[in-house]
DSSP file (Angstrom, degrees, kcal/mol; ACC not computed):
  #  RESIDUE AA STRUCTURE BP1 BP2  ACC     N-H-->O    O-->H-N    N-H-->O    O-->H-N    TCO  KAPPA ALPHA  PHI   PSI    X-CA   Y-CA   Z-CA
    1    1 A X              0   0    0      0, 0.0     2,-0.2     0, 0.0     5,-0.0   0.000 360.0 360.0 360.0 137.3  215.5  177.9  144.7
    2    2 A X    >>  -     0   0    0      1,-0.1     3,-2.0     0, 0.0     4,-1.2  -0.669 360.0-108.8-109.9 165.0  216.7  178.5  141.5
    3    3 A X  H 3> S+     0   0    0      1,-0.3     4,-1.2    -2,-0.2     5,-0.1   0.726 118.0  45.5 -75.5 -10.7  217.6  176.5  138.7
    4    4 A X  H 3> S+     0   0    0      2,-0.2     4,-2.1     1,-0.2    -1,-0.3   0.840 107.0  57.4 -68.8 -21.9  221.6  177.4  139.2
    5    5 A X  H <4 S+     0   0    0     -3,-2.0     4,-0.3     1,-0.2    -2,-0.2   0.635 109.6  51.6 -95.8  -4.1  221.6  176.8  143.0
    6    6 A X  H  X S+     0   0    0     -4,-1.2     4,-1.3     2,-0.1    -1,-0.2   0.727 104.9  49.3 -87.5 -20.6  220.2  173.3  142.0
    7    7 A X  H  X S+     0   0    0     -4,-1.2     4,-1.6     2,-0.2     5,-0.4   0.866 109.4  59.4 -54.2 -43.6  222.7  172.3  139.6
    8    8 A X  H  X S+     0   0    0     -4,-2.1     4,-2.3     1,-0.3    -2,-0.1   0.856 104.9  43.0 -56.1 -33.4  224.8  173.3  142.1
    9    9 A X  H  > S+     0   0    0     -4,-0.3     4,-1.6    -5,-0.2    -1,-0.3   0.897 110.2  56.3 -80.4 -42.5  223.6  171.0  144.5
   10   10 A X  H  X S+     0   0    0     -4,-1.3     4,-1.4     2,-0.2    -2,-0.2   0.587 105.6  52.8 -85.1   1.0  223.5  168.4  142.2
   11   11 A X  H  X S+     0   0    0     -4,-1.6     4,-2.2     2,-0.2    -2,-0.2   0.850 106.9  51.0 -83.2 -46.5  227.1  168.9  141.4
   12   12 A X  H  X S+     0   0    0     -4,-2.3     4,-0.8    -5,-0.4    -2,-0.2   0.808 104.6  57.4 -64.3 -25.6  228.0  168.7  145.0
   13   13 A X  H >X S+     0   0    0     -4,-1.6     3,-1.5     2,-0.2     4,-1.2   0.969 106.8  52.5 -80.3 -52.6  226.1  165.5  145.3
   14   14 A X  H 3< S+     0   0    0     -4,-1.4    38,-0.3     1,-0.3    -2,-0.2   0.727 111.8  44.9  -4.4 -63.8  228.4  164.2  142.4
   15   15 A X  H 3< S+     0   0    0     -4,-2.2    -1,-0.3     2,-0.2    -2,-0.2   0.488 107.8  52.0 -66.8 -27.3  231.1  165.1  144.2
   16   16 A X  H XX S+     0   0    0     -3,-1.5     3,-3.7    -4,-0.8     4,-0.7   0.949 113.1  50.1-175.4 -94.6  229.9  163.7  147.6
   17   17 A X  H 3X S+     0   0    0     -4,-1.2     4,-0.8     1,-0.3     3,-0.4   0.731 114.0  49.0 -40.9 -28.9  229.3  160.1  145.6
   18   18 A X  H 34 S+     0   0    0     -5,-0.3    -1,-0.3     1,-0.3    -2,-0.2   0.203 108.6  49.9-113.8  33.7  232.8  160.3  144.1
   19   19 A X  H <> S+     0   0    0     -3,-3.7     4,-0.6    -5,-0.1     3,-0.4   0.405 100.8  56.9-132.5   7.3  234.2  160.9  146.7
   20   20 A X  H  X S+     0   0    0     -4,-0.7     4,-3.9    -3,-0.4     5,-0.2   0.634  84.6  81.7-110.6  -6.3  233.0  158.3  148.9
   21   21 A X  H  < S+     0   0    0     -4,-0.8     4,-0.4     2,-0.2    -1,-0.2   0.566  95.5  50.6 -45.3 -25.7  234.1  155.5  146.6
   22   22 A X  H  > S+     0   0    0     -3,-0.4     4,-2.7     2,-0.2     5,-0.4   0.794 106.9  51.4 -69.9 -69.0  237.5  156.2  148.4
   23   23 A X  H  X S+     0   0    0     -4,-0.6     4,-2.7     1,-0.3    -2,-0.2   0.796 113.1  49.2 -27.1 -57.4  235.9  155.9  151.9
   24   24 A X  H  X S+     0   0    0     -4,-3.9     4,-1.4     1,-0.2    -1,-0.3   0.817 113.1  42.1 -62.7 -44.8  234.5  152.7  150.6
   25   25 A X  H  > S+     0   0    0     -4,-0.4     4,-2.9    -5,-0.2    11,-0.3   0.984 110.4  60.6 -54.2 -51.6  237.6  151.3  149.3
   26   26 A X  H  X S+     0   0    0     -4,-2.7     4,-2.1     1,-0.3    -2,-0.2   0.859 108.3  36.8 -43.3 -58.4  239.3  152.5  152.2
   27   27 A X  H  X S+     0   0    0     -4,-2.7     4,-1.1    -5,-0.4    -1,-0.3   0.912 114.2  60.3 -68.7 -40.0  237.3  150.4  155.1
   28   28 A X  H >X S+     0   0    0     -4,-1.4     3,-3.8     1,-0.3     4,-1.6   0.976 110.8  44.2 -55.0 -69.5  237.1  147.3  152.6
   29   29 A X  H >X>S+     0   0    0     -4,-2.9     5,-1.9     7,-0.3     4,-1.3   0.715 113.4  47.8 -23.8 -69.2  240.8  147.5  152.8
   30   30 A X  H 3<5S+     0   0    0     -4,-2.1    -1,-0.3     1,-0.3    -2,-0.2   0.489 113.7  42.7 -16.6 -49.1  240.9  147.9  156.3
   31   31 A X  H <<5S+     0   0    0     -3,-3.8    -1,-0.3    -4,-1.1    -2,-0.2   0.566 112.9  52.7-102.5 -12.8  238.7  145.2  157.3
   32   32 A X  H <<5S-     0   0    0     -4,-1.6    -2,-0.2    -3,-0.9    -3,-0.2   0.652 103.4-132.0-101.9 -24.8  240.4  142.6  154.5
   33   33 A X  T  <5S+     0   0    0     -4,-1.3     2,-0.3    -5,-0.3    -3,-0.2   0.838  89.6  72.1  83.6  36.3  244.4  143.7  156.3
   34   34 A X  S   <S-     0   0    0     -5,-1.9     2,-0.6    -6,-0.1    -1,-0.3  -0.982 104.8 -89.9-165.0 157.7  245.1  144.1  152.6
   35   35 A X        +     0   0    0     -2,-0.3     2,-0.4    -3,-0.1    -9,-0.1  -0.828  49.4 174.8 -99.2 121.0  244.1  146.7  149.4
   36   36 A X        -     0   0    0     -2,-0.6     2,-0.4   -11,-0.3    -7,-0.3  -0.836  31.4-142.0-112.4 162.9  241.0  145.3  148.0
   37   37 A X        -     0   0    0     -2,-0.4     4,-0.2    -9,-0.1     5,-0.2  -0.789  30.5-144.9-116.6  67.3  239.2  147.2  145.3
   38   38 A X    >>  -     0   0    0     -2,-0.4     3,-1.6     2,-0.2     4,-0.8   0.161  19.1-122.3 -49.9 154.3  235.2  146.6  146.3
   39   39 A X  G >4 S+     0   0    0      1,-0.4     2,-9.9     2,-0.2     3,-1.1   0.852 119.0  55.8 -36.1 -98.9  232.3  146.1  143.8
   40   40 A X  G 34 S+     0   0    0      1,-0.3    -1,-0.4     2,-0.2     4,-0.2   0.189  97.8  65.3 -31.4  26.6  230.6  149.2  145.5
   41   41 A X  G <> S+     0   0    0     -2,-9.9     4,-3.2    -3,-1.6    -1,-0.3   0.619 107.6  43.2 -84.2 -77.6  234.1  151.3  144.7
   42   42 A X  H <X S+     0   0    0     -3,-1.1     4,-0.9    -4,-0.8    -2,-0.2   0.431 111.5  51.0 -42.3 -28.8  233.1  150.8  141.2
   43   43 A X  H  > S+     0   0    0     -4,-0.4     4,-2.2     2,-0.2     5,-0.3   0.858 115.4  45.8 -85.9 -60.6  229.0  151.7  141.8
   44   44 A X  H  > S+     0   0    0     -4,-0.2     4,-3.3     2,-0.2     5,-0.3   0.970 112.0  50.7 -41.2 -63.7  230.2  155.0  143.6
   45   45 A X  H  X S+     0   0    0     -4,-3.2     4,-2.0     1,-0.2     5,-0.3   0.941 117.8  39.4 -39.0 -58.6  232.7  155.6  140.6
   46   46 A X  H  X S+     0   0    0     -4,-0.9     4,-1.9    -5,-0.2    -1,-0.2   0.969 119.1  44.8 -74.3 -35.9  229.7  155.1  138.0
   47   47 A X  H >X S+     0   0    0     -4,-2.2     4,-2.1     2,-0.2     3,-2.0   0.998 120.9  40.3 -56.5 -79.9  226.9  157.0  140.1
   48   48 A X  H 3X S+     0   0    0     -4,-3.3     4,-0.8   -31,-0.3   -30,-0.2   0.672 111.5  56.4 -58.3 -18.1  229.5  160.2  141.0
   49   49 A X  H 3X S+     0   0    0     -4,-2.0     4,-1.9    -5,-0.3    -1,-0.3   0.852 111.7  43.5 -76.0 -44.6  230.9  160.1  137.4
   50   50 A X  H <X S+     0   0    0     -3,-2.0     4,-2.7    -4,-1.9    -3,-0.2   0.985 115.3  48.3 -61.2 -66.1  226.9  160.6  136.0
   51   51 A X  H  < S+     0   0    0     -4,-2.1     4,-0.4     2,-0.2     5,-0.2   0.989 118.3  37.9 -38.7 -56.5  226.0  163.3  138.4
   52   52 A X  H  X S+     0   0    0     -4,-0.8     4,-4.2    -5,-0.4     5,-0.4   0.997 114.3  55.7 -76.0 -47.0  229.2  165.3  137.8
   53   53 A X  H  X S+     0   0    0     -4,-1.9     4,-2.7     2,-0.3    -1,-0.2   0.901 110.3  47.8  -5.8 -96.9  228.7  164.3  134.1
   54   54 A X  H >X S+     0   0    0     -4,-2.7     3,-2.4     2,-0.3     4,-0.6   0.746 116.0  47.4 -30.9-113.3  224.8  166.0  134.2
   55   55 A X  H 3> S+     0   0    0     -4,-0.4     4,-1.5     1,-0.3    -2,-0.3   0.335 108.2  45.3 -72.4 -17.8  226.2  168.7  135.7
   56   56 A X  H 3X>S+     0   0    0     -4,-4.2     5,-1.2    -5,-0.2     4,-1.2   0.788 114.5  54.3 -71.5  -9.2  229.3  169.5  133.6
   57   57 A X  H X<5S+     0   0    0     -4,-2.7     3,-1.4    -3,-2.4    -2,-0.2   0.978 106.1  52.1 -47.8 -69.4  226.8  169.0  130.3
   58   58 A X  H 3<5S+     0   0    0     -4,-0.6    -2,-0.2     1,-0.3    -1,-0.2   0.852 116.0  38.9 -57.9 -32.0  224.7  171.5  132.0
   59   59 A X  H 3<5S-     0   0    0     -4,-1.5    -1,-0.3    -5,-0.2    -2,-0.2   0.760  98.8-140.8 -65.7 -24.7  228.1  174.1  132.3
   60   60 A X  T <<5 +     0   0    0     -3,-1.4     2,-1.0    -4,-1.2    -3,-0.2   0.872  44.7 158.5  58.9  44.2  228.9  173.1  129.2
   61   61 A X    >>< -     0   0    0     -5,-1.2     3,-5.9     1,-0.2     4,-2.0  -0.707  30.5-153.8-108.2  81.3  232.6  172.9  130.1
   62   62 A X  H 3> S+     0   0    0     -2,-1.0     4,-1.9     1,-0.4    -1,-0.2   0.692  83.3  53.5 -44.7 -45.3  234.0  170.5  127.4
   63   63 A X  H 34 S+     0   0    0      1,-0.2    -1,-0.4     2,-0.2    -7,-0.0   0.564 106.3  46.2 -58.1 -12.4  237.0  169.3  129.5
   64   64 A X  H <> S+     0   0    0     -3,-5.9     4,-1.1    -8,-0.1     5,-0.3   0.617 108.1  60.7-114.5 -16.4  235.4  168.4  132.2
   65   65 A X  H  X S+     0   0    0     -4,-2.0     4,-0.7     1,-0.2    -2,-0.2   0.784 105.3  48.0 -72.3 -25.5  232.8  166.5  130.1
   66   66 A X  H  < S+     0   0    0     -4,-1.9     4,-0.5     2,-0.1    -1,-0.2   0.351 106.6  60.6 -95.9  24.3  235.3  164.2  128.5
   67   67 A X  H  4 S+     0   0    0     -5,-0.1     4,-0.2     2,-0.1    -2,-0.2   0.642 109.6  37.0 -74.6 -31.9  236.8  163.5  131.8
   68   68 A X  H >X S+     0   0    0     -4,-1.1     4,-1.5     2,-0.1     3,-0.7   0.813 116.9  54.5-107.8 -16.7  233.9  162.1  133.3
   69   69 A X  H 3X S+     0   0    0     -4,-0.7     4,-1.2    -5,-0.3    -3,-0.1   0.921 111.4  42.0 -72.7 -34.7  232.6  160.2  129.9
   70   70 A X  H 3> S+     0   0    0     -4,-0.5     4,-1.1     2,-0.2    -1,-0.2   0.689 117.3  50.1 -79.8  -1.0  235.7  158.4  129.2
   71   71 A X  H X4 S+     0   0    0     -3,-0.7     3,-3.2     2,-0.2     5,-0.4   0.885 111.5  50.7 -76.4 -66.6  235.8  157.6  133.3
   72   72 A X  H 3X S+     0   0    0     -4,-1.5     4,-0.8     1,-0.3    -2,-0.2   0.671 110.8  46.5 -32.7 -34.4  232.1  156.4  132.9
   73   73 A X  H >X S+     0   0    0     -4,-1.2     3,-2.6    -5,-0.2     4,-1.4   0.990 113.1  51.8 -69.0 -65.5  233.4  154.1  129.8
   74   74 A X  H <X S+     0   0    0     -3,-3.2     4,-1.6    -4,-1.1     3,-0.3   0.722 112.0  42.3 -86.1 -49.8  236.2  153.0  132.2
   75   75 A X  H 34 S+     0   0    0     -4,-0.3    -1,-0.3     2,-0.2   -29,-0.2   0.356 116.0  49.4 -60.6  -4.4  233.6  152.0  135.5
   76   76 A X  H <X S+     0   0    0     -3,-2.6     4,-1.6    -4,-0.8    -2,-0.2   0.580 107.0  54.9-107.8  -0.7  231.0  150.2  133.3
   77   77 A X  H  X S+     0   0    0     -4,-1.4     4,-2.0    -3,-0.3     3,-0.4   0.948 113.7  39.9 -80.7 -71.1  233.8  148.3  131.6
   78   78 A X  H  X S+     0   0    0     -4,-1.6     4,-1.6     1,-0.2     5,-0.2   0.925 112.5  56.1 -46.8 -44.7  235.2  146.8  135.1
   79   79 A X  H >> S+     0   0    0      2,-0.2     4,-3.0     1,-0.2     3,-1.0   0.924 105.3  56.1 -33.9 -73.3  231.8  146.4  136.1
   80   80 A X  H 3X S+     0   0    0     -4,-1.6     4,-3.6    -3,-0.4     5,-0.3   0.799 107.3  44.6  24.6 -93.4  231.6  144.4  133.0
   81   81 A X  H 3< S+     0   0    0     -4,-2.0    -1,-0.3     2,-0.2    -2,-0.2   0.496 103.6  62.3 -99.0  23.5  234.0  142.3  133.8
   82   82 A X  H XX S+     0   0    0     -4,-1.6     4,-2.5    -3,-1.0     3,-1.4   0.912 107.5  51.7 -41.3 -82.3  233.1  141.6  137.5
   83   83 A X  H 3X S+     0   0    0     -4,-3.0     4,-3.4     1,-0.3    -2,-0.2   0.814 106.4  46.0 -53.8 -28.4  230.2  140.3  136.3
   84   84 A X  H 3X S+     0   0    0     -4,-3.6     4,-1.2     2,-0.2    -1,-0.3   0.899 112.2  50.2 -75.6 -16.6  231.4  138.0  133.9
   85   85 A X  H X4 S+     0   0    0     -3,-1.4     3,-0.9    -5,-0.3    -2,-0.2   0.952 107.8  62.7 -70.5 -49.0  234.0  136.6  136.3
   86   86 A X  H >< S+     0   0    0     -4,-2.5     3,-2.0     1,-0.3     4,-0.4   0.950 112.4  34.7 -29.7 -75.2  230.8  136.4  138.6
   87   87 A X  H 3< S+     0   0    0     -4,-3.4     3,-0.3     1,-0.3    -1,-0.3   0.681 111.5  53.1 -74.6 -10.9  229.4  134.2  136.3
   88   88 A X  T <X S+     0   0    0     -4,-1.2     4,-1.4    -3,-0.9    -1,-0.3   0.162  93.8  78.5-118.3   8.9  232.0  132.1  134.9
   89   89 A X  H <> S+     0   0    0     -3,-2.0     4,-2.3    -5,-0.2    -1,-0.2   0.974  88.7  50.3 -98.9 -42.6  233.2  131.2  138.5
   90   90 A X  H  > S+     0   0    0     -4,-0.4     4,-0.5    -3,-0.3    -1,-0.2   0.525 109.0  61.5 -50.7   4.8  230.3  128.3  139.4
   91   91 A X  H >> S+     0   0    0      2,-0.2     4,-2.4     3,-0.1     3,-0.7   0.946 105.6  43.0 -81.4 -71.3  231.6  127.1  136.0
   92   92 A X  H 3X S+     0   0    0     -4,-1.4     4,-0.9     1,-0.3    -2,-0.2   0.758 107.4  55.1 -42.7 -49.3  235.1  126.7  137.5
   93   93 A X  H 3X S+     0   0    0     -4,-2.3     4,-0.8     1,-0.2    -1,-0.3   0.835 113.9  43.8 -86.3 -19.1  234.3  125.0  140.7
   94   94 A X  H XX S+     0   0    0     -3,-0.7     4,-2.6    -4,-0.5     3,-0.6   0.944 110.2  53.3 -64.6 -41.3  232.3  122.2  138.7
   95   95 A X  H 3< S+     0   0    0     -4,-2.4    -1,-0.2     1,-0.2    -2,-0.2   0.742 107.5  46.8 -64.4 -22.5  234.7  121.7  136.3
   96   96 A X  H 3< S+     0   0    0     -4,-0.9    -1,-0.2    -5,-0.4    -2,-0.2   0.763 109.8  59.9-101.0   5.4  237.6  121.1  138.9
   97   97 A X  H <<        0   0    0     -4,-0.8    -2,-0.2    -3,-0.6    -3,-0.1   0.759 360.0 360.0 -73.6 -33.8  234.8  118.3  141.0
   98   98 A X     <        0   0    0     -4,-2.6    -1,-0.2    -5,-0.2    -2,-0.1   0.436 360.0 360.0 -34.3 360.0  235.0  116.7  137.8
């Protein structure tokens, strides 16, 4: 195998990760009767964004590299603030037994 027909492949797995980040919203949705936006949306989004990322650095194709770095800014920032919400929510439920 040569080393383009393995970029290639790792581009298609990119693609393949960012594209199942719908799939994943979609059944959350589905199963909630409602549009939810899951954690795991947001893990697919950072995973398929790196991969495709890697492989446009390796094309070197400058447009498509600040597409997927400013997404990549934009899924570790929600991420972000998941987790703080995460933490700041046993906060909440003590303060309102008070």
């Amino acid at each position: 195998m040569s080393a383009e027909w393995l970029w290639v492949g790792i581009g298609f797995l990119g693609q393949a990760l960012f594209s199942a980040r719908f799939i994943v919203q979609w059944l959350a949705s589905e199963r909630a009767k409602r549009s939810v936006m899951p954690v795991a949306f947001w893990f697919f989004s950072l995973g398929g964004g790196a991969t495709l990322l890697a492989y446009a650095l390796y094309r070197q194709d400058p447009v498509f590299i600040v597409g997927q770095a400013t997404g990549l800014l934009i899924y570790m920032r929600n991420l972000t603030l998941i987790r703080k919400e995460r933490r700041q929510q046993p906060n909440d439920d003590e303060e309102s037994d008070a």
